[in-house]
PAMI-699907 format. One line per field, with one value per residue (C-alpha): residue number from 1; x negated, y, z negated. Coordinates in Angstrom, 2 decimals, m for minus. Layout:
N
kolgu <- [NUM_...]
c1 <- [X_...]
c2 <- [Y_...]
c3 <- [Z_...]
//
This chain:
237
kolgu <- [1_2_3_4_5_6_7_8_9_10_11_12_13_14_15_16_17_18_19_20_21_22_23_24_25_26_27_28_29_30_31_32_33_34_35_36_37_38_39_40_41_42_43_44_45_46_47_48_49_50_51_52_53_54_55_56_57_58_59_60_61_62_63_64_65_66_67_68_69_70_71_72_73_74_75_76_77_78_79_80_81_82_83_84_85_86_87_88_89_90_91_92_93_94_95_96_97_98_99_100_101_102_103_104_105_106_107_108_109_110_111_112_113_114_115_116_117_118_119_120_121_122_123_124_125_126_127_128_129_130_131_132_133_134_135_136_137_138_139_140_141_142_143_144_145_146_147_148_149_150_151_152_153_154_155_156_157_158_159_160_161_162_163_164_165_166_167_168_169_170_171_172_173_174_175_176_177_178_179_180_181_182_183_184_185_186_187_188_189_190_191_192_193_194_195_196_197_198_199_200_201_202_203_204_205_206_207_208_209_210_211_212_213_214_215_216_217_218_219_220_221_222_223_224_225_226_227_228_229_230_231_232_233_234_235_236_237]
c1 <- [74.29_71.55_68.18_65.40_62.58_59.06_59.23_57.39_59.12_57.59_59.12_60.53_59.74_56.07_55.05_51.91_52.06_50.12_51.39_50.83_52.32_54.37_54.24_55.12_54.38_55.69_53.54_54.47_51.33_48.06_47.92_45.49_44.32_46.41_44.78_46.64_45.48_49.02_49.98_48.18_49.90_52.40_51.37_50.95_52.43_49.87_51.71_55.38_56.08_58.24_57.75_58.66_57.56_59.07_60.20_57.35_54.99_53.07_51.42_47.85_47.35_44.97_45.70_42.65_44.11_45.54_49.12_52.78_54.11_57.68_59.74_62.64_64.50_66.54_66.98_66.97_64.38_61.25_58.73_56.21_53.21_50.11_47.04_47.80_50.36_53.65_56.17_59.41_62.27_63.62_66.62_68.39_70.30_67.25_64.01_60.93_58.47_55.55_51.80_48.88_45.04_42.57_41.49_44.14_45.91_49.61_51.39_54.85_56.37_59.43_60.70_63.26_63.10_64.14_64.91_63.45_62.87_62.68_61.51_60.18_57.23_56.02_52.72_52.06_49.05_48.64_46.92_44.53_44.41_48.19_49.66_49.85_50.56_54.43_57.08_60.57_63.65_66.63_70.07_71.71_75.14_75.46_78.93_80.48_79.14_79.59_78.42_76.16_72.63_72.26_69.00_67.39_63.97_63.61_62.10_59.17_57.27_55.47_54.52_54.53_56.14_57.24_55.69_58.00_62.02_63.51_66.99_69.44_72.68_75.30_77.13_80.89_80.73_80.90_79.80_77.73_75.51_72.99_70.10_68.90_64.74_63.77_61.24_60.68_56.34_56.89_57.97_60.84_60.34_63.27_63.82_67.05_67.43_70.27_72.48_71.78_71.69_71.10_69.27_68.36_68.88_67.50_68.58_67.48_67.90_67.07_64.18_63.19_61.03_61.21_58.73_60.24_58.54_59.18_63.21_65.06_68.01_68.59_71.61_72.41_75.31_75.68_76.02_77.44_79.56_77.86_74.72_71.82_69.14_66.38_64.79_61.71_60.86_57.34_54.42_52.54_48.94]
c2 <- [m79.66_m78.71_m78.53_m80.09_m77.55_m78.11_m78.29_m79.83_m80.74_m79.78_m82.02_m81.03_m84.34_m83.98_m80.37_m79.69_m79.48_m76.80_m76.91_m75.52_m76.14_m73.29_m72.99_m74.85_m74.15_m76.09_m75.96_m76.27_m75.28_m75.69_m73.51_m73.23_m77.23_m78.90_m79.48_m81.68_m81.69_m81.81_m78.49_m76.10_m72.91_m71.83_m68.71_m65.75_m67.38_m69.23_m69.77_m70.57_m70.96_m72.39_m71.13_m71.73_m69.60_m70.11_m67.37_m64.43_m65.56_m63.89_m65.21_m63.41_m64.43_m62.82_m62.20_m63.51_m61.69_m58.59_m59.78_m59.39_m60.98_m61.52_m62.00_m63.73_m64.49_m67.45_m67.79_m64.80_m61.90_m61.70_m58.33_m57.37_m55.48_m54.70_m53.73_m50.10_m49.89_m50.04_m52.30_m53.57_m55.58_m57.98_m60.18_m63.01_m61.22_m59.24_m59.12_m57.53_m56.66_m55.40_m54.95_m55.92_m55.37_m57.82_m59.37_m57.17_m58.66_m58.88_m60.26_m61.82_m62.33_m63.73_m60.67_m62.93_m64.53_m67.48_m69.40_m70.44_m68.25_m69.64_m67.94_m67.66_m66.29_m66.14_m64.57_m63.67_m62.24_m58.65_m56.59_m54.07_m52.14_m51.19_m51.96_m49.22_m49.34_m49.53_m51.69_m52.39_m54.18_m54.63_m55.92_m58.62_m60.17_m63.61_m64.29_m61.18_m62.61_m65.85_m68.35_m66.12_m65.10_m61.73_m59.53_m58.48_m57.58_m53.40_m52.77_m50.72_m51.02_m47.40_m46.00_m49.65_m51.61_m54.70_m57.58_m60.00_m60.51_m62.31_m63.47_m65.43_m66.93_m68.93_m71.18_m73.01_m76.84_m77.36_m73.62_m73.12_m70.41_m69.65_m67.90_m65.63_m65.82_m62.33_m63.40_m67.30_m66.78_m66.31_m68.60_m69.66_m71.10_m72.24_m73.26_m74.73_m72.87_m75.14_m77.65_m79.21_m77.92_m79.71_m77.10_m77.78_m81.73_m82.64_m82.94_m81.03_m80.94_m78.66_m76.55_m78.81_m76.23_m76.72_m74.85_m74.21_m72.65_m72.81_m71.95_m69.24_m70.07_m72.63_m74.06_m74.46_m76.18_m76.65_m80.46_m79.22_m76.20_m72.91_m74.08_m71.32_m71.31_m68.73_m68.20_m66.07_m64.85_m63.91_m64.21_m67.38_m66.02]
c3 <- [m87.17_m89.49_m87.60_m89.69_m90.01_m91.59_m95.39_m98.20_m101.47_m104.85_m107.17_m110.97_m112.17_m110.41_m111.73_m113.75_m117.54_m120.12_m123.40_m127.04_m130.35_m129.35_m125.68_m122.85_m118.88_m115.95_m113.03_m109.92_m108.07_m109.35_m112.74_m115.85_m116.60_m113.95_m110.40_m107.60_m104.15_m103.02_m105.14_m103.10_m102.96_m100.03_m98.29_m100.19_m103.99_m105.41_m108.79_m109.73_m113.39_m115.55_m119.06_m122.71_m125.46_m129.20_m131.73_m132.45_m129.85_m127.17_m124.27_m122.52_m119.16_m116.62_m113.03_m110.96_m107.51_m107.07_m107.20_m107.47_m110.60_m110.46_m114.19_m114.27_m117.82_m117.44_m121.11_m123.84_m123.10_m123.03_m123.84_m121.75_m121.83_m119.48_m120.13_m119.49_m122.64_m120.45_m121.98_m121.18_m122.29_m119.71_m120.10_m118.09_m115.53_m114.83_m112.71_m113.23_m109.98_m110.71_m109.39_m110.86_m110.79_m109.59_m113.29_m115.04_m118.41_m119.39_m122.10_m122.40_m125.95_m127.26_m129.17_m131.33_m134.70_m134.22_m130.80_m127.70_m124.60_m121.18_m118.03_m114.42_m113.50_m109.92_m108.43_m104.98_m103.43_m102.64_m100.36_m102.17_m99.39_m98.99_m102.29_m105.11_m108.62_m109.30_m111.05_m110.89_m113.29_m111.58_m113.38_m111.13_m111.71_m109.32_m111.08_m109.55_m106.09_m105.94_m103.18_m101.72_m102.56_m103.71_m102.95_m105.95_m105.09_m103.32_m99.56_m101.31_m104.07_m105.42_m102.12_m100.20_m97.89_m100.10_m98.05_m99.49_m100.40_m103.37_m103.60_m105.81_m105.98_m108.00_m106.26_m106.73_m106.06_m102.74_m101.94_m99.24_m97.28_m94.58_m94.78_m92.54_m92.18_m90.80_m89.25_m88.02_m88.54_m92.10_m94.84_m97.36_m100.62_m102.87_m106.23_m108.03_m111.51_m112.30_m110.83_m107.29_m103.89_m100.17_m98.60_m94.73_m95.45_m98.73_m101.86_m104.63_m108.37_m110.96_m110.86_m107.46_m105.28_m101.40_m99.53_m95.71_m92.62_m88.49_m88.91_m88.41_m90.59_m94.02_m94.88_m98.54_m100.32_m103.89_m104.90_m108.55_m110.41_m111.65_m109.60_m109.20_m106.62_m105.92_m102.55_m101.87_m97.70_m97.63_m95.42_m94.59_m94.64]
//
């Protein structure tokens, strides 16, 4: 029997919208132009993105916190590039971690001549006082695992304790898991990449967040084939 913990569904259809001739961003918390009361962030990630940049463009965004800012290529690759010169190419089947500066710059750019490139970007507060500089790609393969979520995110970040965890998973109709919260005073937030899940009793469709807290365990089957979900553990504040 699935217990029904505390949650709060952030809706695909419902998301926040900032758009370009070239550029699109999905919101799902408050972001850039779009302000909800209702989209307030969930503990420590104050922004979940869902971007679109065309062929030979770059995007400049700067980070108002010091933060974590997670990349995640669901589409193509993306370039990136901070304000201290390091670049990197990251791909789908890859995740970049990385810290950033309170007020610090980085750029993302679609390195390809022609074609779209869609990706994830998530940011999550950071302490100043025990975080340190570092960054991390990791290459992930969820169809050699499938219907299970597989930790891509490390326990440490430069010299720090990573305060949060990132998984993801892709799932077999009909595939199912539990997740294992690590500790019931933090929180879980989820997001379907594709396809659609039932995660601790509601529905959820593509890039559908659900925000989760009070449980020690969620229970997620996939409603569809070759469905992907992403869940991020991480404190409540």
């Amino acid at each position: 029997m699935i217990h029904q913990s505390k949650g709060k569904i952030f809706l695909a259809d419902e998301r926040g919208l900032n758009q370009t001739a070239w550029f699109r961003s999905l919101n799902t918390f408050n972001f850039g132009n779009y302000t909800h009361p209702h989209k307030q962030p969930f503990g420590d990630i104050y922004v979940i993105n869902d971007d679109s940049l065309d062929a030979g463009r770059s995007l400049r965004m700067t980070v108002e916190e010091f933060s974590y800012v997670i990349l995640l290529p669901v589409m193509g690759a993306i370039a990136y590039k901070d304000s201290s010169g390091q670049e990197k190419l990251i791909a789908a089947g890859q995740v970049e971690i990385l810290t950033t500066a309170k007020d610090e710059t980085i750029e993302v750019s679609n390195p390809f001549d022609e074609g779209v490139v869609n990706f994830l970007q998530l940011w999550v507060k950071a302490d100043i006082i025990r975080s340190t500089p570092g960054s991390y790609l990791q290459t992930y393969n969820v169809n050699k695992c499938p219907d299970r979520l597989i930790k891509v995110s490390p326990a440490s970040l430069g010299t720090s304790a990573l305060p949060f965890s990132v998984s993801i998973g892709k799932f077999n109709g009909r595939g199912e898991t539990t997740y294992q919260v690590k500790d019931k005073k933090r929180g879980v937030f989820v997001l379907v990449i594709e396809g659609a899940f039932e995660v601790q009793g509601r529905l959820l469709h593509a890039r559908d967040g659900l925000a989760l807290w009070d449980t020690e365990e969620i229970e997620m089957e996939s409603l569809s084939n070759d469905a992907i979900i992403l869940a991020i553990e991480l404190p409540l504040g």
